[in-house]
Backbone as ProteinMPNN parsed JSONL, in Angstrom:
{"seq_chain_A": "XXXXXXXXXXXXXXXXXXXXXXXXXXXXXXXXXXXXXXXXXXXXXXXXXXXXXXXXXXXXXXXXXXXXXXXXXXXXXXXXXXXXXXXXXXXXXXX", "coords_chain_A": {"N_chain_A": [[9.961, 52.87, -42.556], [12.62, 53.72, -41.978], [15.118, 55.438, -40.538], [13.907, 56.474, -38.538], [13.449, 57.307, -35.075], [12.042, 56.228, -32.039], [11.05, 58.38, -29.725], [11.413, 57.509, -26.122], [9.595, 58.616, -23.628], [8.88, 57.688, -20.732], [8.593, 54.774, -18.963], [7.802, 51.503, -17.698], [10.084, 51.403, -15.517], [11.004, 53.738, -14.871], [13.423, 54.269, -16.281], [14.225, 56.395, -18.138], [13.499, 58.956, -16.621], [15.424, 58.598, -14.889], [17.816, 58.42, -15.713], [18.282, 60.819, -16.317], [19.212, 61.816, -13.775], [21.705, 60.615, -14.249], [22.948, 61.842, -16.114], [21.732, 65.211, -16.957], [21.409, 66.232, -19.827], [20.574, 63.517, -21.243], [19.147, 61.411, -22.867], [16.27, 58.739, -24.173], [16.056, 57.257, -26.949], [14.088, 54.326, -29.35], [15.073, 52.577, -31.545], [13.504, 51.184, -34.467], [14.25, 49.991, -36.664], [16.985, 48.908, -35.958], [16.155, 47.736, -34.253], [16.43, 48.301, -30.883], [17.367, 49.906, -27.865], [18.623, 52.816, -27.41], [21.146, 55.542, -26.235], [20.779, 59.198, -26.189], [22.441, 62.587, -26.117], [21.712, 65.649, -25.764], [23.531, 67.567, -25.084], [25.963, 66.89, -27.254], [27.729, 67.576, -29.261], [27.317, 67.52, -33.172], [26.592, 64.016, -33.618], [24.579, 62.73, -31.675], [23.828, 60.457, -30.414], [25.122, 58.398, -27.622], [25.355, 56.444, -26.251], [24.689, 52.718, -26.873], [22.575, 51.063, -26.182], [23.19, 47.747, -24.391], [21.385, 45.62, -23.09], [18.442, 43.645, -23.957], [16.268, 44.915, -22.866], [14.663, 48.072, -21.112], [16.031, 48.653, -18.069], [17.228, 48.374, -14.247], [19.782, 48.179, -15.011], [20.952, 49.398, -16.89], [21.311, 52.207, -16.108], [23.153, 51.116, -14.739], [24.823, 50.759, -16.476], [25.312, 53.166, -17.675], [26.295, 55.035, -15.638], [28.442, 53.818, -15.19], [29.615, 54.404, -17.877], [29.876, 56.752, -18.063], [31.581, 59.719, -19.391], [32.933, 61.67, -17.311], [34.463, 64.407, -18.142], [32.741, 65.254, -20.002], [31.954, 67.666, -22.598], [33.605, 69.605, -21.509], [36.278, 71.908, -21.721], [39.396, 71.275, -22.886], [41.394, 72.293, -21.246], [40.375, 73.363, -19.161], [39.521, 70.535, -18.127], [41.764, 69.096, -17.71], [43.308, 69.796, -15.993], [41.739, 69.179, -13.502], [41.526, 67.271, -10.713], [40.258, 64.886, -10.684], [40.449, 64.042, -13.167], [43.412, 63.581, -13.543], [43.052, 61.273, -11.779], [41.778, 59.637, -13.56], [43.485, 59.16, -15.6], [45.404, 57.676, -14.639], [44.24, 55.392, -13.708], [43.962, 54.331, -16.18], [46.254, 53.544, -17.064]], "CA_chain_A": [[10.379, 53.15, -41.192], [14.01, 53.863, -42.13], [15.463, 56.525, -39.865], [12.577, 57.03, -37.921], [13.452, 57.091, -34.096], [10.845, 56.637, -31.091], [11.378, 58.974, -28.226], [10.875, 57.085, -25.022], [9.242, 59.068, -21.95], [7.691, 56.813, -19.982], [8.594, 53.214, -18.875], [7.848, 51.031, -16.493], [10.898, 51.573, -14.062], [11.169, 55.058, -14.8], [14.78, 54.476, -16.822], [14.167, 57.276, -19.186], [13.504, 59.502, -16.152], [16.48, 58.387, -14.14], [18.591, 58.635, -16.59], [18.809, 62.441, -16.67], [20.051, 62.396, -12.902], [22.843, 60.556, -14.742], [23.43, 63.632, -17.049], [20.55, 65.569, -17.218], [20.939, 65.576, -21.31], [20.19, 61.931, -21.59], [17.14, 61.24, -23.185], [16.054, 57.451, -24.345], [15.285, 55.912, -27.941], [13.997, 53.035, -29.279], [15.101, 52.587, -32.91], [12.699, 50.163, -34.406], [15.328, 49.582, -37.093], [18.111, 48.265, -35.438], [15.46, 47.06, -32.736], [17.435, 48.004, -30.013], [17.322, 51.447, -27.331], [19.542, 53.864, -27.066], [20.517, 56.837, -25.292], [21.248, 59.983, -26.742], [22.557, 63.813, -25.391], [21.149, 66.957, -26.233], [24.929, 68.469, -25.391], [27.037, 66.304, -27.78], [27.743, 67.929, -30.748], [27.201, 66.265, -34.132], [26.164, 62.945, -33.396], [23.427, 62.775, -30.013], [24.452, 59.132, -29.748], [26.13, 58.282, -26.629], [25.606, 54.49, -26.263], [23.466, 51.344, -26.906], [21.823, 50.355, -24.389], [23.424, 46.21, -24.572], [20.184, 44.551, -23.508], [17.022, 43.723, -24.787], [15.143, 45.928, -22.391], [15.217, 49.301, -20.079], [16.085, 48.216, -16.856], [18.377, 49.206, -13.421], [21.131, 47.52, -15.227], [21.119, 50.267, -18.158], [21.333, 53.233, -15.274], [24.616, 51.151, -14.186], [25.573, 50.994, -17.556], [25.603, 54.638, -17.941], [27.397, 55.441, -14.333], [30.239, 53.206, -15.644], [30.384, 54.208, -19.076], [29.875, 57.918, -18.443], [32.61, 60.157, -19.869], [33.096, 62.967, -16.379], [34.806, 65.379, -18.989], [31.826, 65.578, -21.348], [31.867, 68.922, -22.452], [34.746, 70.582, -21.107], [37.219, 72.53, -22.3], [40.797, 70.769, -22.924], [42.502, 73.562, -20.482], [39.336, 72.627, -17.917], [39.526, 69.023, -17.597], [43.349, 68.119, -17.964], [43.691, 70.792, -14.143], [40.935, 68.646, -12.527], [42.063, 66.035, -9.919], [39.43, 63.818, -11.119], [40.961, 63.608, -15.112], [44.333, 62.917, -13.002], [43.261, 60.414, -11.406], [41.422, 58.443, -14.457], [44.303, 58.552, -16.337], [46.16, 56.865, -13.376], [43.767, 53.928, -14.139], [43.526, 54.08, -17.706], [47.478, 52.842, -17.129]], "C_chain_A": [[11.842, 53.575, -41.091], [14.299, 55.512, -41.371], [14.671, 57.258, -38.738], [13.426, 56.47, -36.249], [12.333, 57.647, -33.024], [11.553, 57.035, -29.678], [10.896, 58.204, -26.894], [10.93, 58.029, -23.483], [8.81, 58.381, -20.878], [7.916, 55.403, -20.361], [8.176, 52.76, -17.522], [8.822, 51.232, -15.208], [11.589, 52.645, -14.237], [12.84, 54.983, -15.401], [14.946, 55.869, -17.217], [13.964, 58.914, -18.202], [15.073, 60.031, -15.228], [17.731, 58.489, -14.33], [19.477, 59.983, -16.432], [19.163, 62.299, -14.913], [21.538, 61.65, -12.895], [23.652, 61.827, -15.223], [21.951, 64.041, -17.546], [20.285, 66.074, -19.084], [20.434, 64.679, -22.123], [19.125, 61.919, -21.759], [17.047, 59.283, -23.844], [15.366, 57.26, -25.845], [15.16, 54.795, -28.072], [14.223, 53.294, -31.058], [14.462, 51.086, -33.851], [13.431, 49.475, -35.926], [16.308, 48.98, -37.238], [17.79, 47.374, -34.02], [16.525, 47.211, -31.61], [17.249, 49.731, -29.105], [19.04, 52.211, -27.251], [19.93, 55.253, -26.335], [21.31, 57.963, -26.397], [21.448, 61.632, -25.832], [22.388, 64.967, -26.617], [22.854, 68.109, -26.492], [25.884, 67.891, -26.147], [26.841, 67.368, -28.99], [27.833, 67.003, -31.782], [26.151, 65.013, -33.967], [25.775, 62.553, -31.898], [23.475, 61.183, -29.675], [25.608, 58.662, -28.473], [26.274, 56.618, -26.472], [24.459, 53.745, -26.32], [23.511, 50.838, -26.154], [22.184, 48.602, -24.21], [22.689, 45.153, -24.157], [19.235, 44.744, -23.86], [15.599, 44.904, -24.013], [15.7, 46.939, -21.399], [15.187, 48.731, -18.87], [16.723, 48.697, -15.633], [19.764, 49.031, -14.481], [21.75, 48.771, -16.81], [21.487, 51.886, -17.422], [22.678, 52.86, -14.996], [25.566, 51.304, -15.448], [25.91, 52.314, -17.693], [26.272, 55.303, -16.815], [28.384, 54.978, -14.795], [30.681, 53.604, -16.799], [30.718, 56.408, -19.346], [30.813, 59.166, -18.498], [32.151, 61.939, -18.707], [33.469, 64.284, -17.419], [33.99, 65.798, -20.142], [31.971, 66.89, -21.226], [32.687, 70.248, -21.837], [35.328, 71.112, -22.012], [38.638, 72.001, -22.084], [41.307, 71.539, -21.728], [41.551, 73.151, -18.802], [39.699, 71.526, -17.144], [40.655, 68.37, -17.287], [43.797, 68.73, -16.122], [42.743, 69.879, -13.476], [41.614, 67.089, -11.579], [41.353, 64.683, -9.836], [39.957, 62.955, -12.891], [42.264, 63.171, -14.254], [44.205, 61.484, -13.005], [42.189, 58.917, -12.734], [42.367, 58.492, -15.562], [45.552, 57.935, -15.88], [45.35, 55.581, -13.941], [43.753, 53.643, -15.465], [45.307, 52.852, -17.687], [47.3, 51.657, -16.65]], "O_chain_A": [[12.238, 53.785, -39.944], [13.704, 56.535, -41.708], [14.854, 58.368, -38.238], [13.954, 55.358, -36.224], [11.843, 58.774, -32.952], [12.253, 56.404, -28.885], [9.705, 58.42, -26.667], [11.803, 58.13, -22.621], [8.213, 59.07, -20.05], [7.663, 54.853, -21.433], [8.184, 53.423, -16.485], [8.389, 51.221, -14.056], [12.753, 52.679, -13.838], [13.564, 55.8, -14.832], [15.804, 56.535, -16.637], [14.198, 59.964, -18.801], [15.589, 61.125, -15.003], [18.621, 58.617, -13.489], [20.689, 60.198, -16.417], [19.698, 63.401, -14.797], [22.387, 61.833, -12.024], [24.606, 62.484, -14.806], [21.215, 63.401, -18.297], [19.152, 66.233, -19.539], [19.988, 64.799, -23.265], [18.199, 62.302, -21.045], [18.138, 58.713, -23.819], [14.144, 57.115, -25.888], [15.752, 53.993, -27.349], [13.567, 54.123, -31.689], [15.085, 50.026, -33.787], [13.032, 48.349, -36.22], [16.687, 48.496, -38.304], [18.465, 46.75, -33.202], [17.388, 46.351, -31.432], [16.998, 50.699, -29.823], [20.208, 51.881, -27.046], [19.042, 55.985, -25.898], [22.187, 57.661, -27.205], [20.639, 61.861, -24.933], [22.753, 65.081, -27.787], [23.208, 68.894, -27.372], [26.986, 68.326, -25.813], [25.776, 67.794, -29.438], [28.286, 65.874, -31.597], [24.954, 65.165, -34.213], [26.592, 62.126, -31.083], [23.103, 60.815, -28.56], [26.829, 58.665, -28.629], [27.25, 55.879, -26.602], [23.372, 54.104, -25.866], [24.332, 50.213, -25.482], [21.171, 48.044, -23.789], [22.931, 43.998, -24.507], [18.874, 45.882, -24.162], [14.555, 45.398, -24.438], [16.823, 46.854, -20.902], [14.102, 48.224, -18.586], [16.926, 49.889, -15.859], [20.634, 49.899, -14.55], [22.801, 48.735, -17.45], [21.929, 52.742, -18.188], [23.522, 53.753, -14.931], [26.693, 51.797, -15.479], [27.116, 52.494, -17.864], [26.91, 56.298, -17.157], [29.373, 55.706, -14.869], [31.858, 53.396, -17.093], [31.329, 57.071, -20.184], [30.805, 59.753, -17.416], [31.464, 62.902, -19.047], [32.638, 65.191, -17.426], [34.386, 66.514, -21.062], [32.106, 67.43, -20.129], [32.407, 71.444, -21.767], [34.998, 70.877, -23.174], [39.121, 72.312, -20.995], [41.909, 70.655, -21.119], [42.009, 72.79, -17.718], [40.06, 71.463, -15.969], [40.681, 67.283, -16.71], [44.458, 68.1, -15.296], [43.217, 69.802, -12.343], [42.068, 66.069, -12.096], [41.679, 63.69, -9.186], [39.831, 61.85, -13.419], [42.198, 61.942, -14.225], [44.783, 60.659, -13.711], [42.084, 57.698, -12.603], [42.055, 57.827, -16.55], [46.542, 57.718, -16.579], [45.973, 54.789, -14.649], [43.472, 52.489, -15.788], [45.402, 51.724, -18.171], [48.239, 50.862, -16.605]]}, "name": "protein", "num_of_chains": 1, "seq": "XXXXXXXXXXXXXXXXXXXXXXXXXXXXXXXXXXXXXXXXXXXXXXXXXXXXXXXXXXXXXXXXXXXXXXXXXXXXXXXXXXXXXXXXXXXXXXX"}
């Protein structure tokens, strides 16, 4: 089973759906390996890992996880994101 990841479409509270009106790249594994889900993006380059999901199951609480953890500048262009009044103001809080 080593390396083997299971695509999840289809759960009970529609995570794996809901997800993508997070970032509509987000898709949902389950790595039966590391027992544990994850999410992954179609637009990352390299490595389609974006984050582990930190509990034992798909739930709302994995949708808030991903509103709070989700990086606005994915995918920009340095020259893009640094002019936006949104990158301003999160590196006002980062201080």
């Amino acid at each position: 089973m080593t390396g083997r990841l299971i695509k999840i479409t289809d759960d009970v509270f529609f995570i794996a759906s809901r997800l993508k009106e997070v970032d509509p790249t987000y898709y949902v594994v389950y790595n039966p390996d590391k027992r544990r889900y994850e999410v992954h993006s179609d637009g990352q380059r390299g490595n389609t890992l974006c984050f582990v999901v930190p509990y034992d199951r798909l739930d709302a609480r994995t949708i808030d996880y991903a509103l709070r953890t989700r990086n606005p500048f994915f995918c920009k262009s340095a020259r893009e994101w640094r002019r936006s009044p949104s990158a301003r103001a999160a590196f006002k809080e980062m201080k």
